[in-house]
C-alpha positions in Angstrom: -124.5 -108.6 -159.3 -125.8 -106.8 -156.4 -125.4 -103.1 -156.5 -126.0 -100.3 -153.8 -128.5 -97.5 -154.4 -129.9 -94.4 -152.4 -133.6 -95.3 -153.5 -135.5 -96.5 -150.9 -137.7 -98.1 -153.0 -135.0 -99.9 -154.7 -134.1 -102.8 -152.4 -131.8 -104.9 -154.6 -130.9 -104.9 -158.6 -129.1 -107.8 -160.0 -128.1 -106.9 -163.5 -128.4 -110.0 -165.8 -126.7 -110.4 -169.7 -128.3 -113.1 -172.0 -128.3 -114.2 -175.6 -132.1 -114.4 -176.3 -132.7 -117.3 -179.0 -135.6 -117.0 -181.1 -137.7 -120.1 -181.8 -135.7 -120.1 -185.4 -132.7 -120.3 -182.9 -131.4 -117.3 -184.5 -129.3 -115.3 -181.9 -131.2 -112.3 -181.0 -128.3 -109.2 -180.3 -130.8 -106.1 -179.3 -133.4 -106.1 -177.2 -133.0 -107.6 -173.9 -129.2 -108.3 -174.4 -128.7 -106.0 -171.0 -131.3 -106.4 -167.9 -131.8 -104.4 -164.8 -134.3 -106.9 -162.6 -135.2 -104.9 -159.2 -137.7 -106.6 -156.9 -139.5 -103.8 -156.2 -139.7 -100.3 -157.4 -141.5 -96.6 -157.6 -141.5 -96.9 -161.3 -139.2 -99.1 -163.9 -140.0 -96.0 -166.2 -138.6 -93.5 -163.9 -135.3 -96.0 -163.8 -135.1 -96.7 -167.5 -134.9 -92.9 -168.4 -132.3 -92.1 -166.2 -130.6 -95.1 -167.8 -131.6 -93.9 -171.4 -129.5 -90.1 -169.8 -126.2 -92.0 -169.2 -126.3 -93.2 -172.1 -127.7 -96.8 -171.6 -127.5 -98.9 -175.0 -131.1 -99.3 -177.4 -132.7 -102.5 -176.0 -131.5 -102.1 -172.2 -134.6 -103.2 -170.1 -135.5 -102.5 -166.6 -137.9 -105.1 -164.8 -139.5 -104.9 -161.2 -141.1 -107.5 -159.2 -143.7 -105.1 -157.9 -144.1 -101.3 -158.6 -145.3 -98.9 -155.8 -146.4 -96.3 -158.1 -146.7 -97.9 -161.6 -147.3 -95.1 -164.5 -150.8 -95.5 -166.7 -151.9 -93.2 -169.5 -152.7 -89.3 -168.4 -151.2 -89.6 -164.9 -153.0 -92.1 -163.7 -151.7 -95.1 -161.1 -151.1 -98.6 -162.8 -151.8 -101.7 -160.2 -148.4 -103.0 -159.8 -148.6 -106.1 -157.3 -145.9 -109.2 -157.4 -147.5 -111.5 -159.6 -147.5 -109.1 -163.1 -144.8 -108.6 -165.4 -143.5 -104.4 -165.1 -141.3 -103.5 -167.5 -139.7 -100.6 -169.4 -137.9 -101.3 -172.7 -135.2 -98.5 -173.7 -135.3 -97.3 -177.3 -133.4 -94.9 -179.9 -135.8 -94.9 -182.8 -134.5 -92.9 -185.7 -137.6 -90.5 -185.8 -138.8 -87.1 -185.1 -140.9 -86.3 -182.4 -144.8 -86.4 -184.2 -143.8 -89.9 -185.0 -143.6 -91.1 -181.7 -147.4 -91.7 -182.0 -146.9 -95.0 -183.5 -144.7 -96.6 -180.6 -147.5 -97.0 -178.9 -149.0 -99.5 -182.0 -146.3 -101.2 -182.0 -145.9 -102.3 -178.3 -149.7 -103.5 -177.9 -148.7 -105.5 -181.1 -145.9 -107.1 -180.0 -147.7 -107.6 -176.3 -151.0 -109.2 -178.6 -148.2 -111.0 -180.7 -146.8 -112.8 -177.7 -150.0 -114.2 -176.1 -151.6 -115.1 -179.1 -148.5 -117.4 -179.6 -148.1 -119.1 -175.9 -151.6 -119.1 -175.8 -153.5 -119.5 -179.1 -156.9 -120.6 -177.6 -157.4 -117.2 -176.2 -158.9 -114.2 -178.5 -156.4 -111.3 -177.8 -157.2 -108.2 -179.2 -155.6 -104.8 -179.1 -157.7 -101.5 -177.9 -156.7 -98.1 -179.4 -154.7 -96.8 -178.8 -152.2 -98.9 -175.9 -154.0 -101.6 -174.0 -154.1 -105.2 -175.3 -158.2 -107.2 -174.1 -159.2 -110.5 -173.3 -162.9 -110.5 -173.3 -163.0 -106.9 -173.3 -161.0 -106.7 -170.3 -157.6 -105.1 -170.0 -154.6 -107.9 -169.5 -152.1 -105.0 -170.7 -151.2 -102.0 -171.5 -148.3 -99.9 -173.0 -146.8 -96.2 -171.9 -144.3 -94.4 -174.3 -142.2 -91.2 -172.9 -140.4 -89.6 -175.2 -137.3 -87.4 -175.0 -136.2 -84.9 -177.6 -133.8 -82.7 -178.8 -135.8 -80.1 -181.1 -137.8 -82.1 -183.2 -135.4 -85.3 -182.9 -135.9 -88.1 -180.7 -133.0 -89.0 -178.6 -134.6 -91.9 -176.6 -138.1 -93.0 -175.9 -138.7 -95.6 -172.8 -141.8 -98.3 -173.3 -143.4 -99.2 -170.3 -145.3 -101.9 -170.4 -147.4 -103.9 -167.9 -148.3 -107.2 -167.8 -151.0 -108.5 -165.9 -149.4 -112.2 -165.3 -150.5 -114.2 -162.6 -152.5 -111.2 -160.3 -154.7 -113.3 -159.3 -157.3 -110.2 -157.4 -157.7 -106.6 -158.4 -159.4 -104.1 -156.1 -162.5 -102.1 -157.2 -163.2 -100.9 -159.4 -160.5 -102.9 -161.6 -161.9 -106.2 -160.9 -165.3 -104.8 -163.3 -162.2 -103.9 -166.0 -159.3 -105.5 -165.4 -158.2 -109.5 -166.5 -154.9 -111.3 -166.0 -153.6 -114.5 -168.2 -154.1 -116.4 -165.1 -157.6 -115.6 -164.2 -158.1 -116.7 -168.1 -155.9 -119.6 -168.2 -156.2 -121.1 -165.0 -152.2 -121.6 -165.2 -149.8 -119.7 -163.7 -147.1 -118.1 -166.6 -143.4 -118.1 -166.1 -142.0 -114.7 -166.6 -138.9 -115.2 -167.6 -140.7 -117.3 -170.6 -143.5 -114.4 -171.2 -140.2 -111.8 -171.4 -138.3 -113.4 -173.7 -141.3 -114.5 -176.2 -142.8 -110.4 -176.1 -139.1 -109.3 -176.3 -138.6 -110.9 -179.3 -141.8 -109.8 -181.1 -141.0 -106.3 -180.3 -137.7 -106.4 -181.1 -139.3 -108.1 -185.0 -141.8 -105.6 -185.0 -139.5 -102.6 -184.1 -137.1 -103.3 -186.9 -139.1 -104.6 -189.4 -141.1 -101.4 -189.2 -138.3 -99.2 -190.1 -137.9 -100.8 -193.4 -141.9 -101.1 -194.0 -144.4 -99.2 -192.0 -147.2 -100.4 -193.6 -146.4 -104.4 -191.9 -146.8 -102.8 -188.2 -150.3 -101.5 -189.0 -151.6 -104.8 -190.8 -150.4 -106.8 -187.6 -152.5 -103.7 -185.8 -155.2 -103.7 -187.7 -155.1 -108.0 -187.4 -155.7 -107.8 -183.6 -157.9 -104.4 -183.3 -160.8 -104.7 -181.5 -162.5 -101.5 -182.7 -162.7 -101.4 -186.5 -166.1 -101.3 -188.0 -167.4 -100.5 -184.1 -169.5 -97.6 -182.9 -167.1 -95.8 -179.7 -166.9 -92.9 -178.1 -163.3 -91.0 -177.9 -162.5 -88.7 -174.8 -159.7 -85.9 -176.2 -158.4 -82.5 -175.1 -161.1 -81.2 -177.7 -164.4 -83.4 -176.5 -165.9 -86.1 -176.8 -166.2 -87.8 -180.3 -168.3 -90.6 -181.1 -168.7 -92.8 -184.5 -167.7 -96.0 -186.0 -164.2 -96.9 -186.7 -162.8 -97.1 -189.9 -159.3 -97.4 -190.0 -155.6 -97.0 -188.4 -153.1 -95.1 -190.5 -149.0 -95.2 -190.2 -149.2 -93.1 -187.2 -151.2 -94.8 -185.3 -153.8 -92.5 -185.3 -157.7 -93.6 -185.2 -159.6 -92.5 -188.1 -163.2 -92.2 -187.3 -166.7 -91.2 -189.1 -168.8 -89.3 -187.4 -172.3 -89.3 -187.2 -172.0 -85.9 -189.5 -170.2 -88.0 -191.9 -167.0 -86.5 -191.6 -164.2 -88.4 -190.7 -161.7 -87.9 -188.0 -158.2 -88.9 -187.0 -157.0 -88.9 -183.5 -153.8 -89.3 -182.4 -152.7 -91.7 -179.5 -151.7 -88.8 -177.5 -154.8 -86.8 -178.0 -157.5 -89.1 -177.2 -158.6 -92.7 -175.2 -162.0 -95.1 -175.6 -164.4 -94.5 -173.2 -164.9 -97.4 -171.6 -168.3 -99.2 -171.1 -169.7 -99.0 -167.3 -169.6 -101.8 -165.4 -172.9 -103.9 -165.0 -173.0 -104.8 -161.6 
């Protein structure tokens, strides 16, 4: 269904309603169930809160073809070409604001989750506290934004990126950046790559309400930093020492070198990454 908008970076929508079946062939009611698929946008985010502010049902999702100004961590731009999987997932957690944190956790799980299944020869690991590795290079990444009403959350959007079949990045991405076809040497149906990460957020998301402590075993299953030396960048400095745990809210405890330990919060801090050797 073809709808008109003012956006000039919205050329068409067509709005799609499925029943996702889950390899069980259990009928899947939540996430996914309503789908806004743009060819190109500024920013499915940017589309999926307004959505979330009319009043847009948990589980709504809003997909582009290509992003023109694709949202990362702290501001900064996201590579957004035809080729990747953009997405922003509505949700109405029952939570208060400081336990937002963990949303983050939960959608590089379910984005690990869903490679490691289409694609179990390849080592998929998750790196505190939103992008999901191959090889130490990023093949996605997650973006929460949260809305609130005093310490409530009304609705948070989960952007998430999904470096499909890109096939070139620029510099300096190309030192940093992977994608499942540069790995795979096959190209991956999206609609197929949707459905399966859909569903293992959608598990993830639930199951998590009724026991926290599964969401940070699956984290903990596919981290790439515990027991590792780093160096976190936060509002407060620069922290190095070795990793020794996540907690519930998805915060990264760490020793440091003084012996004292540490937790950062997803919000508060990122890994520094490792300089390219050219």
């Amino acid at each position: 269904m073809a709808e008109n908008q003012n956006s000039k970076d919205l050329y068409m929508i067509i709005k799609e309603k499925y029943q996702r079946k889950s390899v069980a062939g259990q009928l899947q009611s939540v996430f996914g169930k309503e789908i806004y698929h743009y060819f190109c946008l500024e920013s499915t985010n940017k589309v999926a809160y307004l959505l979330a502010k009319k009043g847009a049902e948990e589980g709504t999702v809003v997909v582009a073809d290509e992003q023109t100004q694709g949202e990362g961590r702290g501001d900064h731009y996201w590579y957004s070409p035809q080729g990747g999987l953009w997405f922003s997932l509505i949700l109405r957690p029952r939570m208060i604001s400081s336990e937002t944190s963990r949303l983050s956790i939960l959608g590089a799980t379910g984005i690990a989750m869903s490679i490691d299944r289409l694609f179990s020869s390849l080592k998929v690991r998750i790196r505190w506290p939103n992008d999901v590795v191959i090889k130490d290079k990023k093949v996605a990444g997650v973006l929460i934004k949260v809305r609130t009403e005093r310490s409530d959350v009304n609705f948070a959007i989960m952007g998430i990126g999904v470096n499909l079949n890109v096939r070139e990045f620029p510099s300096p991405l190309s030192f940093t950046a992977t994608s499942l076809i540069k790995e795979t040497g096959d190209s991956t149906s999206k609609k197929r790559f949707l459905e399966s990460t859909l569903e293992e957020l959608e598990n993830l998301y639930f199951s998590s309400q009724v026991n926290g402590h599964m969401l940070l075993e699956k984290a903990r299953l596919f981290s790439s930093l515990l027991g590792r030396q780093v160096e976190v960048v936060t509002t407060e400095g620069k922290f190095q020492g070795l990793v020794q745990d996540l907690d519930e809210d998805g915060g990264l405890i760490l020793r440091l070198e003084s012996g004292l330990h540490k937790k950062i919060l997803p919000e508060e801090g990122y890994i520094k990454e490792r300089s390219p050797k050219i």
